[in-house]
Structure formats: structure tokens, C-alpha cells
C-alpha positions as CSV (number, residue, x, y, z in Angstrom):
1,X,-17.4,-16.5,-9.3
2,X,-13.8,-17.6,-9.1
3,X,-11.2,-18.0,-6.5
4,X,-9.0,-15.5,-5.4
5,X,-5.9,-16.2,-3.6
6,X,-4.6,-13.0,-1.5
7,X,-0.8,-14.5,-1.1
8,X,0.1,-12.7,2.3
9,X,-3.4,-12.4,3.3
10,X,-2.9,-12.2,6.9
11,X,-0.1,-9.3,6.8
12,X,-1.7,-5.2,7.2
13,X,-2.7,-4.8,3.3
14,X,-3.5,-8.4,2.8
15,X,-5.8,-8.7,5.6
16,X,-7.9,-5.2,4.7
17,X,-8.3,-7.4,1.2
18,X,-9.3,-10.3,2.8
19,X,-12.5,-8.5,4.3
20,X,-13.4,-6.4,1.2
21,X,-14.0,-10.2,-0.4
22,X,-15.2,-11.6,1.7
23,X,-17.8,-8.3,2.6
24,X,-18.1,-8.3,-1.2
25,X,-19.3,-12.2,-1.5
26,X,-19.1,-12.5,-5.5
27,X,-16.0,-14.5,-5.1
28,X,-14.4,-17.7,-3.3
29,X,-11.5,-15.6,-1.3
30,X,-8.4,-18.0,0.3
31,X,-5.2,-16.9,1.6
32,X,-2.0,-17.9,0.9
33,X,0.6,-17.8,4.0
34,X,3.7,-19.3,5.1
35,X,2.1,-20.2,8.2
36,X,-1.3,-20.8,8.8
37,X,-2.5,-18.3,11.6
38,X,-3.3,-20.2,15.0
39,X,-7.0,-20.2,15.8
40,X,-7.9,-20.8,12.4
41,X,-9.3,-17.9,10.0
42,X,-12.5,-16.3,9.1
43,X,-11.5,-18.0,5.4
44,X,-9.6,-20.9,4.6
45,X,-5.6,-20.1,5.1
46,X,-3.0,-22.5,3.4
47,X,0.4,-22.7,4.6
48,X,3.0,-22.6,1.6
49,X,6.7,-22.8,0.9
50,X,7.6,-19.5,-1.1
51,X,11.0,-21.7,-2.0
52,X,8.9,-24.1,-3.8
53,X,7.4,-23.5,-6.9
54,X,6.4,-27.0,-7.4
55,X,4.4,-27.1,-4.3
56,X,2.9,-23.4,-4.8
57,X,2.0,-24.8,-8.6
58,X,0.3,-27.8,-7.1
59,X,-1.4,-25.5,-4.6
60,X,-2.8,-23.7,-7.1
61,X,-4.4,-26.3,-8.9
62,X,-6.1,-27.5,-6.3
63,X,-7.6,-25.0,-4.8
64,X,-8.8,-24.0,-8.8
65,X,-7.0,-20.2,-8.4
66,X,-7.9,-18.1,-10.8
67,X,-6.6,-14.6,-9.3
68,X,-3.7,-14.2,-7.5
69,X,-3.2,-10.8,-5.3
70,X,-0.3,-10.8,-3.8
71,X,0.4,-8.2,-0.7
72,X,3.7,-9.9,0.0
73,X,5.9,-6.5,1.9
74,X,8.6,-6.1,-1.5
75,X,11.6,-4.9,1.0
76,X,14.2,-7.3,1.3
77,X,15.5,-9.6,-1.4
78,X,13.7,-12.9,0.4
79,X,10.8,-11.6,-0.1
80,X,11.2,-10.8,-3.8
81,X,12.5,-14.0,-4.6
82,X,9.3,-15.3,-2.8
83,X,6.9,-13.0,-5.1
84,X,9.2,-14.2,-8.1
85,X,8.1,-17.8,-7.4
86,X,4.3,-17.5,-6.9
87,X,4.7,-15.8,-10.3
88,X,6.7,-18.9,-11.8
89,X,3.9,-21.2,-10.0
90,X,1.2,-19.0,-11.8
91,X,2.7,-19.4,-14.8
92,X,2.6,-23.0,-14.2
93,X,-0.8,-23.6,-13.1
94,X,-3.8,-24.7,-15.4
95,X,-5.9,-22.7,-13.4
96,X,-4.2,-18.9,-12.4
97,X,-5.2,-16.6,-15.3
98,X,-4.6,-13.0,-13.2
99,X,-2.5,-12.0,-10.9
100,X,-1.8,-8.8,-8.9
101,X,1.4,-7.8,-8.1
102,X,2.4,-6.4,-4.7
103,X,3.2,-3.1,-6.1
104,X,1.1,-0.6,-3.4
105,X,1.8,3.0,-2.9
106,X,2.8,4.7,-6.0
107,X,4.5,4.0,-9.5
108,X,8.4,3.3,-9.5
109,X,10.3,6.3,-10.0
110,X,12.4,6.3,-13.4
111,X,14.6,8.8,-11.1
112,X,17.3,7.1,-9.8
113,X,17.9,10.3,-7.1
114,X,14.1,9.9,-5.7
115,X,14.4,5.7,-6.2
116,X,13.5,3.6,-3.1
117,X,16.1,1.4,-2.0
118,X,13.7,-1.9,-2.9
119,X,12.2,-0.4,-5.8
120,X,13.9,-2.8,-8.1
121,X,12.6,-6.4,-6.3
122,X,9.2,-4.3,-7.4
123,X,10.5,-4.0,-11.3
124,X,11.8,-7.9,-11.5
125,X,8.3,-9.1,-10.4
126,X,6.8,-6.6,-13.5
127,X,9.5,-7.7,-15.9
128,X,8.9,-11.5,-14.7
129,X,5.1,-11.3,-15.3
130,X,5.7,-9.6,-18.8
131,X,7.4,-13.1,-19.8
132,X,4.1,-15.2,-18.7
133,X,0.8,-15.5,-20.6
134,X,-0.9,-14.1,-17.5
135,X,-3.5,-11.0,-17.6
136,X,-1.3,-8.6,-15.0
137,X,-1.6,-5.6,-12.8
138,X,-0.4,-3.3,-10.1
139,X,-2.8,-0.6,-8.4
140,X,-1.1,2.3,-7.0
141,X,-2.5,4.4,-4.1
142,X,-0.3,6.9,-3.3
143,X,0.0,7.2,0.8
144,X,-2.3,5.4,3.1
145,X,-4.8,7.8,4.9
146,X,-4.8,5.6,7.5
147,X,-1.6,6.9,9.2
148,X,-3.0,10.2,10.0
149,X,-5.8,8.4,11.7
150,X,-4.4,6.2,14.0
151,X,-4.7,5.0,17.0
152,X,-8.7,6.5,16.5
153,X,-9.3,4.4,13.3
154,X,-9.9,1.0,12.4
155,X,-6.9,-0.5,10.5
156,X,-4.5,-2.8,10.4
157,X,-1.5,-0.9,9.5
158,X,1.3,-0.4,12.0
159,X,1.7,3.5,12.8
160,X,4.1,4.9,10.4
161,X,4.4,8.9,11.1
162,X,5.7,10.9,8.2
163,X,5.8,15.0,8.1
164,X,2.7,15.3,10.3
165,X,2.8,14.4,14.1
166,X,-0.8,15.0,15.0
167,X,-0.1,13.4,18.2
168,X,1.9,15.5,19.6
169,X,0.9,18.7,17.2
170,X,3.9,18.9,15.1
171,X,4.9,19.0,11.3
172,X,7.8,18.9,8.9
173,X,6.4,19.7,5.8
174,X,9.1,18.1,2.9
175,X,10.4,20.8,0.5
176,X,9.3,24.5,1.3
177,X,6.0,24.8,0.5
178,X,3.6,22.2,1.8
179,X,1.1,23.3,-1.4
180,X,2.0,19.9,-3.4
181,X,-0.8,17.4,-3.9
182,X,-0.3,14.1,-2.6
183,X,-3.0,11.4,-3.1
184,X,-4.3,9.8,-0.1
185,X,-5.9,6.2,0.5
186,X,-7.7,4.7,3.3
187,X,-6.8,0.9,3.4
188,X,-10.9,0.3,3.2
189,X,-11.2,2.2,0.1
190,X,-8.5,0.6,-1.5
191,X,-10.1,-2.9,-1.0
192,X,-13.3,-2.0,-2.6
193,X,-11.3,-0.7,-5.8
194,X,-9.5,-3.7,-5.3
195,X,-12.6,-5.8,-5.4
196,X,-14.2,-4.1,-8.2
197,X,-10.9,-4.0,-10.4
198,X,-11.4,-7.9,-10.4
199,X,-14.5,-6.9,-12.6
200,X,-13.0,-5.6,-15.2
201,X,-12.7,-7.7,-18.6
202,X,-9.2,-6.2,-19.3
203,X,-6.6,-4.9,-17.1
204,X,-4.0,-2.1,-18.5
205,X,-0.6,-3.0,-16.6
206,X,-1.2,-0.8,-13.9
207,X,-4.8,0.5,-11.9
208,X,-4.9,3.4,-9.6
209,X,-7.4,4.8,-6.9
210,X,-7.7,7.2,-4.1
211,X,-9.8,8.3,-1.7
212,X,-8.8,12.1,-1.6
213,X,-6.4,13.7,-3.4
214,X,-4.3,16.7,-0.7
215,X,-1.9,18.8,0.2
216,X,0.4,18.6,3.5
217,X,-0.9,22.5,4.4
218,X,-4.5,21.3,3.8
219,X,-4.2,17.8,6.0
220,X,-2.5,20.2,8.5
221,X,-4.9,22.9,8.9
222,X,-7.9,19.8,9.2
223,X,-5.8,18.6,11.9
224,X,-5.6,21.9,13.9
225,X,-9.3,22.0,13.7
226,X,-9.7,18.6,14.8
227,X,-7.7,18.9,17.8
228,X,-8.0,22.8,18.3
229,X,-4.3,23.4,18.8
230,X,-1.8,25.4,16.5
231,X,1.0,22.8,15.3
232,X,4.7,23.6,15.3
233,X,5.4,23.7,11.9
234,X,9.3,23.3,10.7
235,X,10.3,22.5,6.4
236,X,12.7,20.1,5.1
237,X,14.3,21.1,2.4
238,X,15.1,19.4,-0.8
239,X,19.1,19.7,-0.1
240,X,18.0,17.7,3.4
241,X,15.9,15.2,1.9
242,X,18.8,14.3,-0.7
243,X,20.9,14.0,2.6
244,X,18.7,11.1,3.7
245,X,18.3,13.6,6.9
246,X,14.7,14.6,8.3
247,X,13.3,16.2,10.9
248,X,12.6,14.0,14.2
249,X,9.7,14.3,15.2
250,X,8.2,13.5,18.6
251,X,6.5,10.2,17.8
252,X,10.3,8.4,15.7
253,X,11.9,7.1,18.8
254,X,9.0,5.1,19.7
255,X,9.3,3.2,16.2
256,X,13.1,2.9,16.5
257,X,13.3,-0.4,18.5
258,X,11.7,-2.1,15.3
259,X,12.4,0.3,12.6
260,X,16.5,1.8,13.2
261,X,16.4,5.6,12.9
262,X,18.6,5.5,9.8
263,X,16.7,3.3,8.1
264,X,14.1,5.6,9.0
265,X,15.7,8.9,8.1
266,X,16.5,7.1,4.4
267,X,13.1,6.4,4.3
268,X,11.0,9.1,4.9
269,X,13.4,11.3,3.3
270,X,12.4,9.4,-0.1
271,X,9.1,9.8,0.4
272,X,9.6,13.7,1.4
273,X,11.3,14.0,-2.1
274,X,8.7,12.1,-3.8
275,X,6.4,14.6,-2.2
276,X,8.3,18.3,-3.1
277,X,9.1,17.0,-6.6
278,X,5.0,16.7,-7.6
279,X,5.0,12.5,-7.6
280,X,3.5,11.7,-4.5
281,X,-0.1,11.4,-6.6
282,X,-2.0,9.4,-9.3
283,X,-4.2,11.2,-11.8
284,X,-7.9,11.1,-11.6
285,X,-7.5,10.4,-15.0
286,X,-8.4,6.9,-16.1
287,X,-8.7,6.2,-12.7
288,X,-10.6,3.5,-10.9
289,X,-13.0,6.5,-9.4
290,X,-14.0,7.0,-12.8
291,X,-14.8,3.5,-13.8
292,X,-16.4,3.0,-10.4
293,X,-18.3,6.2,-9.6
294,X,-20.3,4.2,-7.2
295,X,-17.6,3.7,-4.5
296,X,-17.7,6.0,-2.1
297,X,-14.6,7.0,-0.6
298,X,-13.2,8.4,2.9
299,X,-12.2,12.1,3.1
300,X,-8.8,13.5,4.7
301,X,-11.4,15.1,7.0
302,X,-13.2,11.9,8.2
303,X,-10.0,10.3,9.0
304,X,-7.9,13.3,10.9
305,X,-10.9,14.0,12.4
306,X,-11.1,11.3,14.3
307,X,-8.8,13.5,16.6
308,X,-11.5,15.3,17.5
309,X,-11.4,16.1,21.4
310,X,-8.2,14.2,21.5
């Protein structure tokens, strides 16, 4: 047994890692958080300062860290610099031997075309933990199923709708052909792997999982079952994407009071290019699947069809 710091543990990702430890029970689980959550915490929470690497360093120590996962939301360059200097503490620390970097979803494009706009904060975390003595590792995951599940789920994303509206029936499949494979994750799976990746004796410098590898036309047609209804399919093509234009669909302008349609558009149009050029998936190859046959995972059907009768 060691301790496992989640650093962000009470944010959407950290929080569905929190519970697979402390389900799991083979490791002490704490979470790191700028401010400790009011009410307390079903494990111990200690507020840190991000700007401090002294303080994070001492933190470490004495709470004996050995693994650090950090789910800190890579977007903006504040919270870069902040993964930066839990790296720099870890590095520090007598304790920290592993950490995890906050690199969720997929790989970081080489493309600079198809490149998310805070895909570099990512690549100065990886190139600032290839300088430490510290074992290392990011797990990719592609999308997270749990999008085309919600509200009828249990999760603690917030809803994020991209190409498929079940909702309200509609699609806009990215490219032409809706026939790509895109690997899909449900939050609960990727805890488990999560969990079980801390068993391994060596980690290569990136893990990946899924819990059903799909395409859009596939995930459609389970939804049109689920709900019975024919859905108002529309294409975006590649030329659009490259734009940074997509298709509204019924369920965006909700989202816009926190999340600015442009922002939005730019967005989702990456993610739509990601998807028509084939890299919207990890292999099964070498995958954590493989190495942990014994982890059951959630289907595209169980999730979307929790739509049923809806």
C-alpha cells in the first residue's frame, strides 16, 4: 500500500478517481485541492498553493506521497504553470516516486492543422517530467462515453454535446462518412484502469484504455433504437471543420452562458477533425484491456441506452 495523491481530486475526472481508490482499498487515497471542499470529504482533502513549490514539496513529505495523479483541467496557462509546479515539488520530495500527468483524452497531435489550442501546456508538463528521476505516465482514453449518456447516467462530468444530440434526435456527423472509429470511455472504466495501472512494476510513457471502441453511424443507430425515433442527420465536412465552423445543434446555446459559442465552434471543430482524419482512437494493442482482461467495461449500448423510453 502507498499513498496516492489525486491533485484536483474534487474536479469531474478527479473525483471519478477518487472513488475507484477508495472502492479499490489497496491504497491510502488523499486529494490535493486549492480549497478544501466545505463539509469535509469522504477522504482527507488538503488545501495547497499551486504557486508554491516549497509548500507543495513539504506537503508531499508529510503526507509520505508516493503517486501523484494529477486531473488538473490543462486549458489555460494558470493551470499549466500549476501542473508544472507539482511536478517541480515531486521532484523535490523524498517521498513521490510516480506521477501521472493530466493528459486525458487522446495523444497530442504532431499535426499542427488538427492541434488543440492548449495542447502545448500538455507537452511542457511531458518535457518537464522527462528532466526528473520520476517513473511517468499519461493514459489516454479517447472520448468520454459518458456524454452520450447524460442526464440518465451517473457521472460527474458537465454535459458536453458533440456531433450527436440524442436529446433532441439530431446528428452532425464530422467529415462525410460517419464509418471512422472513435474509442469511447466511460469515466468508471477509466478509474479502474487507472487503479490497476498503479500495479504495474514499470510504466511506458504513456497507458491507454477504453471501454468500446465505435463509430459515429454505429452510436447513432443504438441511439435511434434507444429512443425509437429517426434522427436528423446533417455532415460536416473537413473544409468546415478547418473553418473552426460546425453545425449547431439544438442542445449549444444552453452551454453558451459558460462555454462562448466560438470557443465552442473552435472546439468541437478540433475534435470533428480528429475524428474524420482516423485519430480519434487508441489501439487495442498493448493496451491496458490486454494487461487487465479482468476489467469489465461499459458498452456504447449500456450507456445510450439509458435513453430508453426517454
Amino acid at each position: 500500500m502507498v499513498v496516492v495523491a489525486v491533485v484536483g481530486g474534487t474536479g469531474n475526472v478527479g473525483k471519478t478517481i477518487v472513488d475507484a481508490l477508495k472502492e479499490d482499498g489497496k491504497h491510502e487515497v488523499i486529494v490535493f485541492t486549492r480549497k478544501a471542499p466545505e463539509g469535509g470529504s469522504a477522504v482527507p482533502a488538503i488545501a495547497v498553493d499551486y504557486n508554491n513549490v516549497e509548500q507543495l514539496t513539504k506537503a508531499l513529505d508529510a503526507n509520505k506521497v508516493h503517486t501523484i495523479i494529477s486531473t488538473i483541467v490543462m486549458i489555460d496557462p494558470i493551470a499549466a504553470q500549476s501542473e508544472l509546479n507539482v511536478v517541480a515539488a515531486a521532484a523535490k520530495s523524498f517521498s513521490t516516486k510516480r506521477f501521472v500527468a493530466s493528459n486525458w483524452g487522446l495523444a497530442t497531435p504532431n499535426d499542427e492543422s488538427v492541434r488543440l489550442p492548449f495542447n502545448g501546456f500538455r507537452d511542457e508538463s511531458i518535457e518537464a517530467l522527462r528532466k526528473t528521476d520520476l517513473e511517468w505516465t499519461q493514459i489516454h482514453n479517447g472520448w468520454f462515453l459518458d456524454y452520450y449518456g447524460m442526464p440518465h447516467v451517473e457521472t460527474y462530468l458537465t454535459p458536453l454535446v458533440f456531433a450527436v444530440d440524442i436529446g433532441n434526435k439530431t446528428a452532425a456527423i464530422p467529415g462525410t462518412t460517419g464509418d471512422e472509429t472513435i474509442t469511447f470511455t466511460y469515466t468508471k472504466d477509466l478509474g479502474k484502469f487507472v487503479v490497476a495501472a498503479l500495479g504495474l512494476p514499470k510504466w511506458d510513457e504513456a497507458l491507454h484504455c477504453y471501454s468500446e471502441n465505435a463509430t459515429m453511424n454505429q452510436l447513432i443507430q443504438i441511439a435511434e433504437e434507444a429512443t425509437g425515433s429517426k434522427f436528423n442527420i446533417t455532415y460536416d465536412p473537413v473544409e468546415k471543420l478547418q473553418r473552426g465552423e460546425v453545425t449547431e445543434l439544438p442542445s449549444h446555446p444552453y452551454a453558451y452562458q459558460y462555454f462562448p459559442k466560438e470557443l465552442m465552434a473552435g472546439l468541437l471543430s478540433r475534435f470533428g477533425l480528429w475524428v474524420a482524419s482516423g485519430i480519434m482512437c487508441v489501439p487495442k494493442e498493448g493496451s491496458l484491456n490486454e494487461q487487465f482482461p479482468e476489467i469489465a467495461t461499459t458498452s456504447v449500448k449500456d450507456i445510450v441506452g439509458a435513453w430508453k423510453g426517454k
